[in-house]
N, C-alpha and C positions, 0 to 999 in steps of 0.2 A: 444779369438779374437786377442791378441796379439801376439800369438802363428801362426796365421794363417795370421799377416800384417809381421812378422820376416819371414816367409818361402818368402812369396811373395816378399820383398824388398831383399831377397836373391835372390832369381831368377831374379829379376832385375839388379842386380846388375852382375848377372855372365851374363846375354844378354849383359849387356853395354860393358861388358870386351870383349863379343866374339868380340862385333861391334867395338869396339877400337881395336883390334887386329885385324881385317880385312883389317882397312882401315888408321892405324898409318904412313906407309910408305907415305903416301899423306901429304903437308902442313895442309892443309885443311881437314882433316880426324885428322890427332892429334890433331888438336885445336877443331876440334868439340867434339873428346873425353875429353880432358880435360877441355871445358868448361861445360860441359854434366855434369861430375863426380865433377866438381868442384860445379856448382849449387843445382847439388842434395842432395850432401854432407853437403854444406850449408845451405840447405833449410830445411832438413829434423830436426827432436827436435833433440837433444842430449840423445842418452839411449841406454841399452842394446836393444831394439825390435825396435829400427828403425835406425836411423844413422848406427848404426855397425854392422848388417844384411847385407846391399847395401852395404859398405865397402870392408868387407870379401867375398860375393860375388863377386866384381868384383876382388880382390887381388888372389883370388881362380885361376879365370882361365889366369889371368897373369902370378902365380906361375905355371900353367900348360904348355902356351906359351912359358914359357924360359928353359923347358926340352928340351933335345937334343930330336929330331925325329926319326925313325931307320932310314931313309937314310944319317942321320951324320948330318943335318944342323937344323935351329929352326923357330917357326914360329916368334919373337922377336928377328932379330938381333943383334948385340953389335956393334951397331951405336947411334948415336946423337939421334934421334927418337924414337930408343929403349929404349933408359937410360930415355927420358924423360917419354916417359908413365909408365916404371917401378918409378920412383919417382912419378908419379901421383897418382899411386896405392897405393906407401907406403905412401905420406902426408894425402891420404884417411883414409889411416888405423890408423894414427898417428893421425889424427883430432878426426877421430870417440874413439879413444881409450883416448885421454883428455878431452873428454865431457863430458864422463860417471860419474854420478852421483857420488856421494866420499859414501862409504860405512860407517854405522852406523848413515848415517843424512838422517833423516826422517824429513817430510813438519812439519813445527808448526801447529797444531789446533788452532783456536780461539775459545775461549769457547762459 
């Protein structure tokens, strides 16, 4: 089951990216990306199967975005707009990757 909410919050997470990268050159298309990714990000537990599934998913296809094109230009400019969703993407990925559980600490049992 975990297994299949990480794939799914993946694929949400690369839709959100396409739809931020559609519509980033608008006022109002960035902020809805970044409120969008910002909420989600927030909202979601902290852990490898959810928070950093959606992260990685959308950081996915913004690292795809900022490939050069063949006809020589990008779908992510290097403008103000640009720089800012590419920073949205990475404090995603920098959140989801500080919440992650500290390894070798396991929950207390009460007897």
């Amino acid at each position: 089951m975990r297994v299949l909410t990480a794939v799914l919050l993946l694929a949400a997470g690369a839709v959100t990216g396409v739809a931020a990268v559609a519509v980033h050159q608008r006022w109002w298309g960035l902020t809805l990306a970044a409120v969008a990714v910002a909420a989600t990000v927030l909202t979601l537990p902290g852990g490898w199967w959810s928070r950093l599934p959606f992260s990685l998913g959308f950081a996915a296809v913004l690292g795809l975005a900022i490939t050069p094109r063949p006809e020589g230009d990008y779908l992510v400019p290097g403008n103000v707009r640009g720089y800012v969703l590419l920073a949205v993407g990475i404090l995603a990925v920098l959140i989801a990757v500080a919440t992650l559980p500290r390894p070798g600490r396991l929950p207390r049992m009460s007897p």
